[in-house]
Structure formats: structure tokens, C-alpha cells
N, C-alpha and C positions, 0 to 999 in steps of 0.2 A: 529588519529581517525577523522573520518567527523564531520561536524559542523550537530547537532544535536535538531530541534528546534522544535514546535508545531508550527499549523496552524489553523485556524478557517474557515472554509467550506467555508465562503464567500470572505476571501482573497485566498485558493487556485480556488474557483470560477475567480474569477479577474485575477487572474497569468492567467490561461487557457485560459479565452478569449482574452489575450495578446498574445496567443499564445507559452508560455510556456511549456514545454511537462511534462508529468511526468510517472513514472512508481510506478503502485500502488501496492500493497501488502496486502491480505486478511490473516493476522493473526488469524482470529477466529480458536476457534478450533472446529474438526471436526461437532459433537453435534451443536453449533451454527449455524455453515454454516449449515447444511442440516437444519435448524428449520428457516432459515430467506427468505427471499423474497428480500431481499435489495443486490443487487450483481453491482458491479461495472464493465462495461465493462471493456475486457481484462485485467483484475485485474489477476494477480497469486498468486496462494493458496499457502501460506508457514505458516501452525499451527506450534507456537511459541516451540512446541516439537520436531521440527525436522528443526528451524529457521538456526541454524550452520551449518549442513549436506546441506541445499539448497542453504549459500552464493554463492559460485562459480556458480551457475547458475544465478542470480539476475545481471540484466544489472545494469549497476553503471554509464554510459555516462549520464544519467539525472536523477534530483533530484528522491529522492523516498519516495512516502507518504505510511505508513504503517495503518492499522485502523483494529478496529474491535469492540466489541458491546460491 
């Protein structure tokens, strides 16, 4: 299993503009996401109900931050 850790907005802030990539993850589930305004570019919607069925699609060549509300 991958190393699995938390991060604080302002250190992945800091990684990024090192240039760091990352691939992010909108786990809200559905009700949330359509109720929010805060959306991450190119973020991909994978609600935690259907998170196993989407692995095989999720790039895994760079870290990945998951978030949701």
C-alpha cells in the first residue's frame, strides 16, 4: 500500500510552486459538489461510493491529493 499522509493547504501550496504536480480528487459526494462553488481545476470527481470501481482509471505517476468538504 502507498504511503499515505495529510497535508496542510499551505505546504501543498509550497510543493506546487516548486513545481511539484499533483493529481487531485473531488470525493464529495454528489449533493455537495452540486451545492459548492469551490471546485478545483482539472480535479476528477470520484464520490467515495463508487471510489474502488474508478481506481483503474486514477493516474498514479504523481502524488494524489483527495479533499472534500
Amino acid at each position: 500500500m502507498p504511503d499515505v499522509s495529510k497535508i496542510t493547504v499551505e505546504d501543498l501550496r509550497k510543493r506546487m510552486e516548486a513545481g511539484e504536480e499533483f493529481v487531485f480528487l473531488d470525493v464529495r459526494n454528489p449533493e455537495a459538489w452540486a451545492e459548492s462553488e469551490a471546485m478545483v481545476p482539472n480535479a476528477i470527481r470520484v464520490p467515495l461510493d463508487s471510489f474502488e470501481q474508478q481506481l483503474p482509471h486514477i493516474p498514479k505517476e504523481q502524488n494524489i491529493v483527495t479533499y472534500c468538504t
